[in-house]
C-alpha positions as CSV (number, residue, x, y, z in Angstrom):
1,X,5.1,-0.7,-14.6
2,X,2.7,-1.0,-12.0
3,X,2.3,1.4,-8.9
4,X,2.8,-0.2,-5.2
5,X,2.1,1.4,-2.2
6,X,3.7,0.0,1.3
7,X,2.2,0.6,4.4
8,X,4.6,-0.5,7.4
9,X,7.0,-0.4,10.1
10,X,10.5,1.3,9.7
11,X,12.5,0.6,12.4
12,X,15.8,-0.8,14.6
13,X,16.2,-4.2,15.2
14,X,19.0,-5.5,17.6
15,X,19.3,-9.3,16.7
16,X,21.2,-12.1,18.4
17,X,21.2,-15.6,16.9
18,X,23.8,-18.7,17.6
19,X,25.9,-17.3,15.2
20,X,26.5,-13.9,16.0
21,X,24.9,-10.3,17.4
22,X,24.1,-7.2,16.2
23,X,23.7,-3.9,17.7
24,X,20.9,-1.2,16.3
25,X,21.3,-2.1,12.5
26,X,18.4,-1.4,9.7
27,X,15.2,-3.4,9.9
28,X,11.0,-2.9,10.2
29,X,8.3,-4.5,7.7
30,X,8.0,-1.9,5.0
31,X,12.1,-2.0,5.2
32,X,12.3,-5.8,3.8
33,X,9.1,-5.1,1.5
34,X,10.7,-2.2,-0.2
35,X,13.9,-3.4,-1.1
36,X,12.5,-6.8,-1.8
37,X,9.6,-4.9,-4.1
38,X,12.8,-2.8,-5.7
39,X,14.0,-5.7,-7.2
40,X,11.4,-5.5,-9.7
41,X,10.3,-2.6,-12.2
42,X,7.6,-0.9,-10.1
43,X,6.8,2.6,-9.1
44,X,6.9,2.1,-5.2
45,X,6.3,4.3,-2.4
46,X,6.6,3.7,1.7
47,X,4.5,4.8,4.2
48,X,5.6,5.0,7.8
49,X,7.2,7.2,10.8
50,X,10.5,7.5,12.0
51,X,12.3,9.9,14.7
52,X,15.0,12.5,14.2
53,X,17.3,9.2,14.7
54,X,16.9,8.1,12.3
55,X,20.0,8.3,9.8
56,X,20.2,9.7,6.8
57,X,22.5,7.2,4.9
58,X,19.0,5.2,5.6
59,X,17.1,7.4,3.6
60,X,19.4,7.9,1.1
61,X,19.6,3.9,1.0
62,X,16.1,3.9,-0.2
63,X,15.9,6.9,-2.2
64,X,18.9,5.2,-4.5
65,X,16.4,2.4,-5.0
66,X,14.2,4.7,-6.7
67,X,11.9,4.2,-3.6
68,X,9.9,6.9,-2.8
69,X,9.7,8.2,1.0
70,X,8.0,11.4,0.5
71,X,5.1,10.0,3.1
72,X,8.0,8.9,5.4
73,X,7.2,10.7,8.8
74,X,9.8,12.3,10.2
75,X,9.2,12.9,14.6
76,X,11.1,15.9,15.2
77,X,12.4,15.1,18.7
78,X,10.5,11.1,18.1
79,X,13.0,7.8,18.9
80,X,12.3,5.5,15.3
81,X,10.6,2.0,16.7
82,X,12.8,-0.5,18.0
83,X,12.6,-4.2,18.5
84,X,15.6,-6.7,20.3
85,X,14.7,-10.2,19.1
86,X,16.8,-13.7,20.4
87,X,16.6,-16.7,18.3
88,X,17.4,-20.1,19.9
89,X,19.8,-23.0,17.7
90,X,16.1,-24.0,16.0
91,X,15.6,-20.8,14.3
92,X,12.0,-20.9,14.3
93,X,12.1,-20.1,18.2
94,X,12.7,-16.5,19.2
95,X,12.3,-14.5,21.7
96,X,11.5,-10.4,22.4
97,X,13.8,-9.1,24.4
98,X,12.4,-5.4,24.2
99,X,9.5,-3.9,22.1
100,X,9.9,0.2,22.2
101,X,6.8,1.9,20.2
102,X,8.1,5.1,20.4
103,X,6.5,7.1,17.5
104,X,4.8,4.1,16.0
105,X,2.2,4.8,19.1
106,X,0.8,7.6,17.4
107,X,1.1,6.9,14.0
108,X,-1.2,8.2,11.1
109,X,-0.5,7.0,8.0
110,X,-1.0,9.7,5.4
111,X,-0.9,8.0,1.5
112,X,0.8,10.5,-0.5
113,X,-1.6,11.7,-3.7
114,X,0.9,10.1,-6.6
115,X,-0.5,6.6,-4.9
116,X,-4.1,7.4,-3.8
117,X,-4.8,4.9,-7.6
118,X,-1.5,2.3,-6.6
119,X,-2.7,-1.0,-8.3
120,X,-1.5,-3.4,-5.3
121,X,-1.8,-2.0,-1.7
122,X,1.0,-4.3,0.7
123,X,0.1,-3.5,3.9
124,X,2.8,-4.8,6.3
125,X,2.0,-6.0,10.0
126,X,0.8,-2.9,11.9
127,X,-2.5,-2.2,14.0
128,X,-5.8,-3.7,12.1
129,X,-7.3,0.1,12.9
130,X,-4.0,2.1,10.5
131,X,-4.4,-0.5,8.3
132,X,-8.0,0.3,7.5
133,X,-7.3,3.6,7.2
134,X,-5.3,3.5,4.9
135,X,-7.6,1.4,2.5
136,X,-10.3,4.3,3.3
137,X,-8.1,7.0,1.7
138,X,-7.8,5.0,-2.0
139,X,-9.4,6.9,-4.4
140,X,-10.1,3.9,-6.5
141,X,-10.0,0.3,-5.5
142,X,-6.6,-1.1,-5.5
143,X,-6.5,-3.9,-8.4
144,X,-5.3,-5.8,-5.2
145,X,-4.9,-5.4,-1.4
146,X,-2.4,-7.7,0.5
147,X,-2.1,-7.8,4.2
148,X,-0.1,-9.2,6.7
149,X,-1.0,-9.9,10.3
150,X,0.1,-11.4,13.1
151,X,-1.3,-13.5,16.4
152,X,-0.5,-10.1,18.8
153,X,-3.5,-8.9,16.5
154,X,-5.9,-11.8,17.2
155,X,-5.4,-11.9,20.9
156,X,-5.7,-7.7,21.5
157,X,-7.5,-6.3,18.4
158,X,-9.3,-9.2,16.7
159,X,-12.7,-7.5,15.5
160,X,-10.8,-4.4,14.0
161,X,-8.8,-7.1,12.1
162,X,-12.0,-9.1,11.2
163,X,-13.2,-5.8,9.6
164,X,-10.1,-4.8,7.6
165,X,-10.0,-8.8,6.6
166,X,-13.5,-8.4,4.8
167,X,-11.9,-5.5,2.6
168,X,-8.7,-6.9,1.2
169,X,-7.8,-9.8,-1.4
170,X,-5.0,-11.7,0.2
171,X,-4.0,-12.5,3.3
172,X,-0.7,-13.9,4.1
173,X,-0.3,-15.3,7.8
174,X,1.8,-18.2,8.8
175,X,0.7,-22.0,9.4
176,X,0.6,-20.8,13.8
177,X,-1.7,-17.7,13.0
178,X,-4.0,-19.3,10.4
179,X,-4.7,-21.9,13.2
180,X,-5.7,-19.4,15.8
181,X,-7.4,-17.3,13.5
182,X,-9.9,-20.1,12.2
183,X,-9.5,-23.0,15.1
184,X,-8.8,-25.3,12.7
185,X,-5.7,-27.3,12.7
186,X,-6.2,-28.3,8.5
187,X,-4.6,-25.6,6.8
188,X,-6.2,-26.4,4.0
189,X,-10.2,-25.9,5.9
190,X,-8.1,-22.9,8.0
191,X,-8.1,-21.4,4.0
192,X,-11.5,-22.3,3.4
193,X,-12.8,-20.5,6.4
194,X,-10.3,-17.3,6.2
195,X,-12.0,-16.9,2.1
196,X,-15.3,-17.2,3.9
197,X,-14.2,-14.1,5.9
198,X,-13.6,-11.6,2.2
199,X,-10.3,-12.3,1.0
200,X,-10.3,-14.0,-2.4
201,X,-6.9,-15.4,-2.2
202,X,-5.1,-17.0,1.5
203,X,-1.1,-17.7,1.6
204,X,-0.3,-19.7,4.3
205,X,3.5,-19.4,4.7
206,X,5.5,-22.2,6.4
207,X,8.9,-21.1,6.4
208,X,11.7,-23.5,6.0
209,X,9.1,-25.5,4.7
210,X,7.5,-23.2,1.9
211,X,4.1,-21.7,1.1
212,X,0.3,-22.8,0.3
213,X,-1.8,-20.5,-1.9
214,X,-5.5,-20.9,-2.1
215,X,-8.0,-19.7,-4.5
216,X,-11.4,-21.4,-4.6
217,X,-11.2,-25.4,-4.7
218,X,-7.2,-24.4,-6.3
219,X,-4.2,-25.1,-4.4
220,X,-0.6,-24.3,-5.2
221,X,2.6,-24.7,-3.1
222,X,5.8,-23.3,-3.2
223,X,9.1,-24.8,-1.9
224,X,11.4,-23.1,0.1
225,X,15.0,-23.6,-1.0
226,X,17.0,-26.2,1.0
227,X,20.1,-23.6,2.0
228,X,23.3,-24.7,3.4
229,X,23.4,-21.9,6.0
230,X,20.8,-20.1,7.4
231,X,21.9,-17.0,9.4
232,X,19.2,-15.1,10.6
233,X,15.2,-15.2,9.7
234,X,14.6,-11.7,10.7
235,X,12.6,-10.0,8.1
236,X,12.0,-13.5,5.8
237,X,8.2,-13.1,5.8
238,X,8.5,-9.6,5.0
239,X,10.9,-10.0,2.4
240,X,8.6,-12.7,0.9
241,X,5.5,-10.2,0.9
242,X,8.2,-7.6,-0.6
243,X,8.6,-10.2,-3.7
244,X,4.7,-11.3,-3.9
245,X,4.1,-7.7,-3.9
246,X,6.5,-6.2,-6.1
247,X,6.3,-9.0,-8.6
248,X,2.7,-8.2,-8.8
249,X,2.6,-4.6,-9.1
250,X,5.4,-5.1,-12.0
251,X,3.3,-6.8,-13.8
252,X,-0.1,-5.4,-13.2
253,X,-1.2,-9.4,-13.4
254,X,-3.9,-10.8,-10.8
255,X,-4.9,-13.9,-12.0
256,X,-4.4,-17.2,-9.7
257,X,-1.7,-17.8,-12.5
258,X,0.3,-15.0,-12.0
259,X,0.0,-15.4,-8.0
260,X,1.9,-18.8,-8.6
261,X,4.4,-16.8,-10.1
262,X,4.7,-14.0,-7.2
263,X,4.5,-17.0,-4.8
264,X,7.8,-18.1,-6.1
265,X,9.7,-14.6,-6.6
266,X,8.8,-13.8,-3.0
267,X,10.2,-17.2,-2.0
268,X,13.1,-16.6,-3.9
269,X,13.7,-13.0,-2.4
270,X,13.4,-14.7,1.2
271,X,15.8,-17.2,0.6
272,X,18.2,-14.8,0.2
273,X,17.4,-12.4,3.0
274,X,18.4,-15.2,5.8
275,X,21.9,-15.6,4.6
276,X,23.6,-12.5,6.5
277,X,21.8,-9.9,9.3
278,X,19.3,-8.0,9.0
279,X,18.9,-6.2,5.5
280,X,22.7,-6.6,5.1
281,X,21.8,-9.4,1.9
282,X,19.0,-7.2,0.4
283,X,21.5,-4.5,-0.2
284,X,24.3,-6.2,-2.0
285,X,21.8,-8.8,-4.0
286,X,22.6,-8.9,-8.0
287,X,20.3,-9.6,-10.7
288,X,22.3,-12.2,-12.0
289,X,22.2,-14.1,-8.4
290,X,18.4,-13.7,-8.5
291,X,17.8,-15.1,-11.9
292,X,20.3,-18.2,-11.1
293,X,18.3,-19.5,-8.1
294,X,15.1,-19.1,-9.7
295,X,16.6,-21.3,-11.9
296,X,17.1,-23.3,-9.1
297,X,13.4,-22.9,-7.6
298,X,12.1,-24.3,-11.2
299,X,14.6,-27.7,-11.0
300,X,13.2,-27.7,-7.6
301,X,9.8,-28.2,-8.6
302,X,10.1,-29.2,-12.3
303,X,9.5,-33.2,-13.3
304,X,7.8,-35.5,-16.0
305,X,5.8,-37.9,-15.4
306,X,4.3,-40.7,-17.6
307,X,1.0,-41.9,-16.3
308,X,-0.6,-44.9,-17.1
C-alpha cells in the first residue's frame, strides 16, 4: 500500500441539469479524488480549506473512508468555496452561475509530515502558484506527480503553470485545453508538444468519448462506457483523476503498463459518478458493482484478430 497525497478544492456545489436541481450538496476536486482514490488500498490524505460551514457529517463522511483530513483547514468564521453550475440538454455545455472563493482566496496548503514521502502527488485544479508549493515542501521526489489544470489557468496565470508543468509527470487536461495550451488542433502533436514542456506522460481526456495516454512514440486509449442514462457530469474528470491516482498509489506501479491500467480504473470510477448528483453515487458504490463493469470495460475493448 502506497501513500497518496491530494491537493484540492473542498467545496459546495449547487447543480441544475435537465433532469433535476440541487441546492448546496457535497462537491470540490479533492472531494471526487478522495473517495474515488478510497476505492482502492491506499494510505490517502487531503489537503484543502474549508469554513466553519462546513458540516461535520462531511468530515465524518471522509474520515469513515479511512481518509485522512488532518491538513484539512478549518476558517474559523470562513464560508467553504462555492460554485453554482447549469448544464444545457448536451451535457458537455454548462454554464457558471456563481463562483464564491471565499477562503480558497487565501489558501496555503500545508502537507501534513506523515505525507512529506507520498509516492503519487494528485494535485487537483487550483492556482498553478499552490500547486508549486506544494511540490516544494516534498521531502523526497514523489515516485509520481499528477496535475490537473484547466483553461481559466492558461488565460490568467499561464507562466506559473508553465513552471509547475516542467516539475510534474503527468498532465491530465481535456481535448479543449490541450488545444489552447499547445495551438495545435492534433491531439496527438498537442501530446508531443506538452512532453516537450517536462511531463513524461500526457492524458488527454475526452469525456463521453474516453481518454488518450501518451508516453514517448506510445499511445493508448481508453473507452468511456456507453451508459443508458447520464445524470450529471459534475466531478467526472475528478473522479477519473481520483481512480488514476489511487490505482496508482495502490500499487506503487509506474510503468506505461500499469498507467493503461489506472487509465481504465479511473474511467471506470467516472462512469459511475455521472449516474446520480453530485457525490451522491460515490458514496453508495459496492465493490461488487465496480468489479462487474470492469468486466464490462475489458469486453469493451477485448477482440481477436487473425491477420494475414
Amino acid at each position: 500500500m502506497g501513500k497518496l497525497l491530494i491537493v484540492g478544492t473542498v467545496a459546495f456545489d449547487a447543480i441544475e441539469t435537465p433532469f433535476g436541481k440541487t441546492d448546496k450538496i457535497l462537491g470540490g476536486a479533492a472531494t471526487f479524488i478522495g473517495l474515488a482514490a478510497s476505492q482502492f488500498d491506499v494510505d490517502a490524505a487531503i489537503v484543502s480549506v474549508v469554513g466553519d460551514d462546513f458540516p461535520q457529517e462531511y468530515l465524518d463522511l471522509f474520515s469513515n473512508r479511512d481518509l485522512d483530513i488532518s491538513s484539512l483547514e478549518i476558517v474559523p468564521g470562513g464560508k467553504t468555496f462555492f460554485w453554482k453550475g447549469k448544464y444545457h440538454n448536451d451535457l458537455n455545455v454548462r454554464d457558471t452561475l456563481v463562483t464564491e472563493l471565499n477562503v480558497l482566496a487565501d489558501f496555503s496548503p500545508v502537507v501534513p509530515v506523515g505525507y512529506k514521502d507520498a509516492d503519487v502527488v494528485m494535485l487537483g485544479n487550483l492556482h498553478p502558484g499552490i500547486q508549486m508549493s506544494v511540490i516544494n515542501q516534498m521531502e523526497k521526489r514523489p515516485k509520481l506527480i499528477i496535475l490537473d489544470t484547466m483553461n481559466f489557468w492558461m488565460d490568467n496565470s499561464l507562466q506559473e503553470l508553465l513552471e509547475v508543468i516542467k516539475h510534474i509527470d503527468v498532465l491530465a487536461l481535456n481535448d479543449e485545453e490541450a488545444r489552447q495550451l499547445t495551438g495545435e488542433y492534433s491531439l496527438v502533436k498537442a501530446a508531443q508538444k506538452i512532453s516537450e514542456m517536462g511531463p513524461k506522460y500526457v492524458v488527454i481526456k475526452k469525456g463521453e468519448h474516453g481518454a488518450l495516454l501518451f508516453y514517448k512514440e506510445q499511445v493508448f486509449f481508453a473507452p468511456a462506457l456507453p451508459l443508458e442514462e447520464v445524470f450529471d457530469p459534475t466531478g467526472a474528470g475528478d473522479t477519473f483523476a481520483g481512480g488514476f491516482s489511487g490505482y496508482l498509489a495502490s500499487t506503487v506501479d509506474v510503468t506505461f503498463e500499469n498507467l493503461k491500467n489506472a487509465i481504465i480504473h479511473g474511467s471506470n470510477l467516472a462512469s459511475f459518478c455521472v449516474e446520480k448528483f453530485g457525490t451522491e453515487r460515490l458514496l453508495d458504490l459496492e465493490r461488487q458493482e465496480v468489479n462487474q463493469r470492469l468486466h464490462q470495460f475489458k469486453a469493451l475493448t477485448q477482440f481477436d484478430i487473425e491477420l494475414q
